[in-house]
C-alpha positions in Angstrom: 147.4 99.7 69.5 143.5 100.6 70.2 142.6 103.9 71.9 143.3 104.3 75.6 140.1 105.1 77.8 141.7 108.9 77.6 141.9 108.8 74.8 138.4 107.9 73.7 137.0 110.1 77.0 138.7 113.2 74.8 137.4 112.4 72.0 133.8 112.0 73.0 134.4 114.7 75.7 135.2 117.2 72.3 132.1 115.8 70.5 130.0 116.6 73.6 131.5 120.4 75.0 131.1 121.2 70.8 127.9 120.4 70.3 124.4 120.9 72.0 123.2 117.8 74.1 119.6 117.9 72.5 121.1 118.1 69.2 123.1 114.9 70.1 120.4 112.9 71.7 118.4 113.7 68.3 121.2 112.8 66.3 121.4 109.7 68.7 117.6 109.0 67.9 117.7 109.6 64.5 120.2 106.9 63.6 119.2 104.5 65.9 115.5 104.6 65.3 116.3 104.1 61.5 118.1 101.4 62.1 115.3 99.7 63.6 112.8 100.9 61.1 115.2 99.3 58.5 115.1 96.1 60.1 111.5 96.0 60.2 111.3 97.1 56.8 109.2 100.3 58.0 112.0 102.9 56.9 110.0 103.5 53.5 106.6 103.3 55.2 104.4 106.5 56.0 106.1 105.5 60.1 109.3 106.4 58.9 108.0 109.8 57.6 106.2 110.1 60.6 109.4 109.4 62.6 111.6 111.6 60.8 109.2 114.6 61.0 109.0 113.8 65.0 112.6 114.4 64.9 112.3 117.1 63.1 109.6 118.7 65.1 111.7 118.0 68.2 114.4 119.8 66.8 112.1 123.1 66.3 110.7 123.1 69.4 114.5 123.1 71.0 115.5 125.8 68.3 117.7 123.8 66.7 118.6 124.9 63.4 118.8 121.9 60.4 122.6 123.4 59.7 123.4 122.8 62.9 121.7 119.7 63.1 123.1 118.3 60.2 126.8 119.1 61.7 126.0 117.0 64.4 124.8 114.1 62.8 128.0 114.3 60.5 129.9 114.6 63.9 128.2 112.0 65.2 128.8 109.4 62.3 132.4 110.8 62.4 132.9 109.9 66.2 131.3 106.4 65.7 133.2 105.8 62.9 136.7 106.7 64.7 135.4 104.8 67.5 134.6 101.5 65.2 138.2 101.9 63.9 140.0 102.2 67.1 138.5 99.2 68.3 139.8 97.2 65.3 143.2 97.8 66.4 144.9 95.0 67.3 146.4 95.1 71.1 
């Protein structure tokens, strides 16, 4: 049976007290904006360099550590993945 909305309200609501909310949004950003760079074949270009290093710069400014940038973005992919599954579930 798929996820109750409690159930996926805790499970976000754990991803969000544990890690900072820049940190997420980046995360957030970061995935999503390569996605879109993929589909417009610009991922390899000198604008996905230039969008990754925004992110990056972003992340600085906020004094955001790439450790703990990295753990989000794993959390991040963890929680969508979860999320992806649950919803498969059948009723």
């Amino acid at each position: 049976m798929p996820a109750t909305p409690e159930e996926m309200q805790t499970l976000v609501g754990a991803y969000e007290a544990t890690y900072p909310r820049m940190a997420r949004a980046l995360a957030d950003l970061l995935l999503r904006g390569n996605v879109i760079l993929e589909e417009h074949r610009l991922l390899d270009d000198p604008v996905g360099d230039a969008f990754e290093a925004f992110v990056f710069k972003m992340l600085d400014e906020q004094g955001i550590g790439k450790e703990q940038f990295a753990a989000t973005l794993m959390a991040f992919e963890r929680l969508r993945n979860t999320i992806d599954q649950l919803d498969q579930l059948p009723p």
